[in-house]
C-alpha positions in Angstrom: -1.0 -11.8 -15.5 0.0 -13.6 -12.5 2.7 -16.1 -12.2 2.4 -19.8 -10.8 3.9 -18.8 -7.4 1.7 -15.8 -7.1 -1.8 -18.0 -8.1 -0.7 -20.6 -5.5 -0.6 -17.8 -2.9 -3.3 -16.1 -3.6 -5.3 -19.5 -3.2 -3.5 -20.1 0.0 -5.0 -16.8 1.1 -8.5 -17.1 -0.1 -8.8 -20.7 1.6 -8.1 -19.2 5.0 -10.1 -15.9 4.7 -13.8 -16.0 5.7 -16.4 -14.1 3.7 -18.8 -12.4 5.0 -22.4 -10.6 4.2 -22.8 -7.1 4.2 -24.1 -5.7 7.4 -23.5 -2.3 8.4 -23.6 -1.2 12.0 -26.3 1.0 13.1 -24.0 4.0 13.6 -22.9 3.6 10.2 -26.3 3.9 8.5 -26.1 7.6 9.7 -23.3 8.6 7.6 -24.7 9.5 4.2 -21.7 9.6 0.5 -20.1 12.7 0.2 -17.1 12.8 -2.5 -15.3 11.1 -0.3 -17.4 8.6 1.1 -18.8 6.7 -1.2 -21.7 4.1 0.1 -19.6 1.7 -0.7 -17.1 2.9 1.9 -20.2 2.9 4.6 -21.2 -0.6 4.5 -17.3 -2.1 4.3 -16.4 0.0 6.8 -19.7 -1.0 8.8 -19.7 -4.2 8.4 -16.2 -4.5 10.0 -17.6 -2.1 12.4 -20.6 -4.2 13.2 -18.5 -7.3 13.5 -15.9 -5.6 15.6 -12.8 -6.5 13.5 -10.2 -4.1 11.6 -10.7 -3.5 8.3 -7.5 -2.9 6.5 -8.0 -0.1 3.7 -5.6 2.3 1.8 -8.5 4.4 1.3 -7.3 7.1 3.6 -10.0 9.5 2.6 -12.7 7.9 3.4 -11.7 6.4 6.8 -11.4 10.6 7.2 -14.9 11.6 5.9 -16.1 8.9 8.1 -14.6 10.5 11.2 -17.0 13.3 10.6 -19.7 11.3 12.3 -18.0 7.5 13.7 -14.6 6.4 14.3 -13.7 2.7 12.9 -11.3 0.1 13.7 -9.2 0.4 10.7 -5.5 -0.2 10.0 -4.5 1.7 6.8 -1.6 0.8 3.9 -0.4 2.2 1.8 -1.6 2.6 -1.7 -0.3 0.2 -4.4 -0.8 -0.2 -7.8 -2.0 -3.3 -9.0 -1.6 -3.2 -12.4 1.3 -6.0 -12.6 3.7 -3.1 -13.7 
């Protein structure tokens, strides 16, 4: 469970982020899932692509499948474990 300070920030945060409708690129509608790629993976990744902004991902494996066929704008963290533990 999150505390008070972490609620308030997370708040903070949605109120100045901007969602925004799935819309993959055209180049990304060629790639097809592998195990590494899941479709998921293709529209995110497209629709940052399409919009030409980063996405920011720790999902270092797919940004790699990817590369197989188009190179995105991404900026990759590492992974972290949100479990609260």
């Amino acid at each position: 469970m999150a505390g008070s300070v972490e609620k308030a920030n997370a708040q903070a945060f949605f109120r100045r982020s901007t969602l925004v409708p799935d819309n993959p690129s055209t180049r990304s509608k060629k790639l097809r899932p592998t195990g590494n790629l899941g479709a998921n993976d293709i529209v995110i990744l497209g629709t940052g692509d399409e919009l030409c902004i980063k996405t920011i991902t720790a999902d270092a494996k797919a940004v790699r499948a990817a590369a197989q066929g188009v190179l995105f704008d991404v900026v990759l963290h590492p992974p972290i474990s949100l479990t609260g533990r």
